[in-house]
C-alpha positions as CSV (number, residue, x, y, z in Angstrom):
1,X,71.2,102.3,82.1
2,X,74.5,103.9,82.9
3,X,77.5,103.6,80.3
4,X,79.3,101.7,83.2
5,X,76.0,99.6,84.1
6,X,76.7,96.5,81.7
7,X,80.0,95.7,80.1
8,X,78.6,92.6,78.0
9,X,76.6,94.9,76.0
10,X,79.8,95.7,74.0
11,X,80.7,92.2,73.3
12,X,77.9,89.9,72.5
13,X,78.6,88.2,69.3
14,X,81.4,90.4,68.6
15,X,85.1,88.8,67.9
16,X,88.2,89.1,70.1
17,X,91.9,87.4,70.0
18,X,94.4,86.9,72.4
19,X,97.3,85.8,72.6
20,X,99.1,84.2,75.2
21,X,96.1,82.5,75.9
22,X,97.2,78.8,77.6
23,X,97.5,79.9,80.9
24,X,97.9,82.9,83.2
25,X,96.7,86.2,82.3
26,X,96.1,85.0,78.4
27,X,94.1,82.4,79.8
28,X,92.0,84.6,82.2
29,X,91.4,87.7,79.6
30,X,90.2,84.3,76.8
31,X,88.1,83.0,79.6
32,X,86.3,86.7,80.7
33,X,86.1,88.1,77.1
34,X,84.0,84.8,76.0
35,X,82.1,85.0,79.5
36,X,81.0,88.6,78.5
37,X,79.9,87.1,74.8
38,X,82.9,87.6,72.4
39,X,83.7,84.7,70.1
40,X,87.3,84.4,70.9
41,X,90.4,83.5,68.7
42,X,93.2,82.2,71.5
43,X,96.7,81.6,70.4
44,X,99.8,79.9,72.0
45,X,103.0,77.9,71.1
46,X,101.7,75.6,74.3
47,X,99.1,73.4,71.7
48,X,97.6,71.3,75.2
49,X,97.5,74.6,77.6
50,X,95.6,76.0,74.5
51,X,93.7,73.6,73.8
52,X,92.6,73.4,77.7
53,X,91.6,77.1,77.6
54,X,89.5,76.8,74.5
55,X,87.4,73.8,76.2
56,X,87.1,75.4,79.1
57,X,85.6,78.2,77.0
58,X,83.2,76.0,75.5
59,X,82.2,74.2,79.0
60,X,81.1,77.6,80.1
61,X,78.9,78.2,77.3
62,X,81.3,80.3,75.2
63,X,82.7,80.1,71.6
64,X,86.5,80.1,71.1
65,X,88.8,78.3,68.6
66,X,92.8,77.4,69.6
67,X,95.3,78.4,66.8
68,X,99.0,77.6,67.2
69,X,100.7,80.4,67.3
70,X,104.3,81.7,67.9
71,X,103.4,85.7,67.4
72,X,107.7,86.1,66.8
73,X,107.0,85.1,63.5
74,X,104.7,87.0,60.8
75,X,103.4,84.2,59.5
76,X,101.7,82.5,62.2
77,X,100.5,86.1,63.3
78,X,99.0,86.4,59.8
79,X,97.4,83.0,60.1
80,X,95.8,83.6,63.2
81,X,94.2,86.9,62.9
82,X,92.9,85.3,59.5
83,X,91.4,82.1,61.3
84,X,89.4,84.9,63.8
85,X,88.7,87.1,60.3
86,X,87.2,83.7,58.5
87,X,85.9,82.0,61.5
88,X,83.6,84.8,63.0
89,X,83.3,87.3,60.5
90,X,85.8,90.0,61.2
91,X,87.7,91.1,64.1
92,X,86.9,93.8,66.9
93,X,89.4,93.6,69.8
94,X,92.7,92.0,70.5
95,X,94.7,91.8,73.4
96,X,98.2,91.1,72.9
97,X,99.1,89.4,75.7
98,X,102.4,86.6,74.9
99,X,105.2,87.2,77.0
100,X,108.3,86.0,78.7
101,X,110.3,86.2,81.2
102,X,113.7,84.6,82.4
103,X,116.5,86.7,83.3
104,X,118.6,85.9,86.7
105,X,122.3,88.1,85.2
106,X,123.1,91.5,84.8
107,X,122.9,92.9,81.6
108,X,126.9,92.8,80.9
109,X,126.5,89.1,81.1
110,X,123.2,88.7,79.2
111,X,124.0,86.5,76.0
112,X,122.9,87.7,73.0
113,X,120.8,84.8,71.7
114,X,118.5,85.6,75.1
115,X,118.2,89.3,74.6
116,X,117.1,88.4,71.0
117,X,114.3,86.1,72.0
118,X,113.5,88.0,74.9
119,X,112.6,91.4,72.2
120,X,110.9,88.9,69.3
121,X,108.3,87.5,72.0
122,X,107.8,90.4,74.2
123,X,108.0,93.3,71.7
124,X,108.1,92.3,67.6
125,X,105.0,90.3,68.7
126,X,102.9,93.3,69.4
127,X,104.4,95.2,66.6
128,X,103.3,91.4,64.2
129,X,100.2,91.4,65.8
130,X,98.9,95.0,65.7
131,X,100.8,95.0,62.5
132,X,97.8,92.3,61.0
133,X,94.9,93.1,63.9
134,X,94.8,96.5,63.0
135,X,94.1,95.7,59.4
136,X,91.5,93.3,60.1
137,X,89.4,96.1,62.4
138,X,89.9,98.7,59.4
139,X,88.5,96.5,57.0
140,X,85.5,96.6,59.5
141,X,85.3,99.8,60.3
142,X,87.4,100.0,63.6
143,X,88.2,98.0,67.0
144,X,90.2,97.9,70.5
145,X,93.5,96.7,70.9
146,X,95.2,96.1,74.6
147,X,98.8,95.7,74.8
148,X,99.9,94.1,77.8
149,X,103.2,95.7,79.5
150,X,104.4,96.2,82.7
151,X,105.2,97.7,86.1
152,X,108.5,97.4,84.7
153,X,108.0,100.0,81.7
154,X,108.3,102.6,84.2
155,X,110.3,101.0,87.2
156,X,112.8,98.5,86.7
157,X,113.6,95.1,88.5
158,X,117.4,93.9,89.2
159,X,118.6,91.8,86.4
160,X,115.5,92.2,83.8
161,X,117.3,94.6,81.5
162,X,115.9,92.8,78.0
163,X,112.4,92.5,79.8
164,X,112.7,96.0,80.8
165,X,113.4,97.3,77.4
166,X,111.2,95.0,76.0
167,X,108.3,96.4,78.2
168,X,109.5,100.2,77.4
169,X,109.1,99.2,73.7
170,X,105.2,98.2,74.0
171,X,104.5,101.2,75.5
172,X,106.1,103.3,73.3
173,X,104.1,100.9,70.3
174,X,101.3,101.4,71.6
175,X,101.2,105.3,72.1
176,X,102.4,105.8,68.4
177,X,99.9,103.3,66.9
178,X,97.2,105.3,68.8
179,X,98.0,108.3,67.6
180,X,97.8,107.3,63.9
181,X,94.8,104.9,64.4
182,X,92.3,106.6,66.6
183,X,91.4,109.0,64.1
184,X,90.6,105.6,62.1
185,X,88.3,104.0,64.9
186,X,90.5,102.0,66.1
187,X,91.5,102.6,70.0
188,X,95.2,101.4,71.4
189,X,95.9,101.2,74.9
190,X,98.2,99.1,77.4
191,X,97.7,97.6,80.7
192,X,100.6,98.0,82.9
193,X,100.4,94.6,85.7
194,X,102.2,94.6,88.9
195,X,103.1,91.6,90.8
196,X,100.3,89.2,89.3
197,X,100.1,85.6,90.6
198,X,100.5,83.5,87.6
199,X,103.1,80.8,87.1
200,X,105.3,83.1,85.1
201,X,106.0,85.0,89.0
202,X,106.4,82.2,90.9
203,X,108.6,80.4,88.7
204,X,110.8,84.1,88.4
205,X,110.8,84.1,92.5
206,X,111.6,80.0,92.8
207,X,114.1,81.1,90.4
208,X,115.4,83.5,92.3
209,X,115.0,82.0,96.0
210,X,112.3,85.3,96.9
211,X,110.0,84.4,99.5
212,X,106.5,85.2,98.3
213,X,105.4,87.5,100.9
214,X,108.2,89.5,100.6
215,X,107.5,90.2,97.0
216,X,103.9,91.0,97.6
217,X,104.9,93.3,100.5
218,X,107.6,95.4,98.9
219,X,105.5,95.7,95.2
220,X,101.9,96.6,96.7
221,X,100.9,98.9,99.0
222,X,98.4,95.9,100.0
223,X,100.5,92.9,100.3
224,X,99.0,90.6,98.0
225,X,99.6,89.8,94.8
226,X,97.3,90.7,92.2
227,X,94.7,88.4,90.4
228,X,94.8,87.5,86.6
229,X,90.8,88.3,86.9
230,X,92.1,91.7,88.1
231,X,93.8,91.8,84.6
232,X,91.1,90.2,82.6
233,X,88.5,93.0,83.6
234,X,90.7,95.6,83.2
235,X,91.0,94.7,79.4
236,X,87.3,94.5,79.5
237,X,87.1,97.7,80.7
238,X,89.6,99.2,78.0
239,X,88.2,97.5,74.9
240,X,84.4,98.6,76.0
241,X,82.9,101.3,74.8
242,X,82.6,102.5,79.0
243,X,86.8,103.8,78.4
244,X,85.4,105.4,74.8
245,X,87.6,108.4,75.5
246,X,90.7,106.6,76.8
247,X,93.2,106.2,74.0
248,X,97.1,106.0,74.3
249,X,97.0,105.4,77.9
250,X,99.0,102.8,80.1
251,X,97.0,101.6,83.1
252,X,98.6,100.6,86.2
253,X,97.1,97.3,87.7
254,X,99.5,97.4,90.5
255,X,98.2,97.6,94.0
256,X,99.7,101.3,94.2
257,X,103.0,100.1,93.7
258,X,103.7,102.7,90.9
259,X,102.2,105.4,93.4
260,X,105.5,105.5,95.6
C-alpha cells in the first residue's frame, strides 16, 4: 500500500487533543481525528458546545472525553494534557486550535484590556499548550503537534492588528519549537486557514456589514469559502506519518488566496 493510501493507519488507538474543540474547526479536527481512530482529549471554555462535540464523538463510534479548559491559563493547560496522559495512556498529537477574534477599530484605538486577551488566547495558549504537550510526547518517545494560524500571518486584514500579531506569533512558535524538537521526535507545524465558514467568519462579517459573497470572492481564487473538513484533514495529513518529512512548515488552506 502506498504511504498516502490509508491515513487511519497512523491513528488507531493512538491519543490526540484539541483544543478549541466546541464548534467550528476545533469541532471538525475532534470529530475527524476520532473518525480516523484516535482517542481524543477536546477542551473548551464553552462546557455545552464541548460537551456536544464529545457525544457526537461517541455517537459515531469514537472515544473522546470533554475537559474545561481556558488554554490562557497554565493551569487548566496542565490539567488537560494530564486528563489525555491518565485517561489513554500518553499523548501523540495535538492540535492547538482555540482562537478569537473581534476587532472592528484601528489599532490607535484598540484598548489595551482587548489587545491583552486577544495575545493570551490566540498566542500564550499555544506557547501553554506546547509548553505541557510537548512534554507529554517526550516522555513517550515523540508526537505531532499542529498549530493553527492564519491567512493573516502573512497578509493582513483592516482593523485586526492584535489578531494579526497574534497570528505572526504562532508561526514564529511554531518554527522555533520545531527546530529544537524534531531532533527529539517530535514534529511542529501550522496550518495557515483562509476564509473558513465557521461561526467565528460570519459573526466577523455580520459584524462588519460584509456581504458573504464578496468575502469569498475577493479571499479565493474559487469564490467559496472554505470547509472546516478542509481544515480537519489537513491536520490529519500533518500529524500522519504520510507529511514524515514536513517539519516547521505553514500550510496554506486558502483557495489560492495567498498565491496573488
Amino acid at each position: 500500500m502506498s504511504q498516502l493510501g490509508n491515513l487511519d493507519q497512523w491513528f488507531e488507538g493512538r491519543s490526540a487533543v484539541v483544543t478549541g474543540g466546541a464548534g467550528g474547526m476545533g469541532r471538525a479536527i475532534a470529530l475527524a481525528f476520532a473518525a480516523a481512530g484516535c482517542r481524543v482529549t477536546l477542551s473548551d471554555v464553552a462546557d455545552a458546545g464541548g460537551e456536544e462535540t464529545a457525544r457526537l464523538v461517541r455517537d459515531a463510534g469514537g472515544t473522546a472525553q470533554f475537559v474545561h479548559a481556558d488554554v490562557s491559563q497554565n493551569a487548566d493547560v496542565e490539567a488537560m494534557v494530564e486528563a489525555a496522559v491518565s485517561t489513554y495512556g500518553g499523548l501523540d498529537f495535538a492540535v492547538n486550535a482555540a482562537a478569537i477574534e473581534f476587532e472592528v477599530d484601528f489599532l490607535a484605538d484598540l484598548a489595551e484590556d482587548d489587545w491583552d486577551r486577544m495575545l493570551d488566547v490566540n498566542l500564550k495558549s499555544v506557547f501553554l499548550s506546547m509548553k505541557h504537550e510537548i512534554n507529554a510526547m517526550l516522555s513517550s518517545g515523540g508526537g505531532a503537534i499542529v498549530n493553527i494560524a492564519s491567512t493573516n500571518s502573512y497578509r493582513p486584514q483592516p482593523h485586526q492588528s492584535a489578531y494579526t500579531a497574534s497570528k505572526f506569533g504562532v508561526l514564529g512558535l511554531t518554527k522555533s519549537a520545531a527546530v529544537d524538537y524534531a531532533p527529539r521526535g517530535v514534529r511542529i507545524n501550522a496550518i495557515c486557514p483562509g476564509s473558513i465558514d465557521t461561526p467565528m467568519l460570519r459573526g466577523a462579517m455580520a459584524k462588519r456589514g460584509r456581504d458573504p459573497q464578496e468575502v469569498a470572492d475577493r479571499l479565493s481564487l474559487i469564490g467559496r469559502f472554505g470547509t472546516v473538513d478542509e481544515i480537519a484533514a489537513a491536520a490529519l495529513w500533518l500529524c500522519s506519518g504520510a507529511s514524515a518529512f514536513t517539519i516547521g512548515h505553514a500550510l496554506a488552506v486558502d483557495g489560492g488566496y495567498l498565491s496573488r
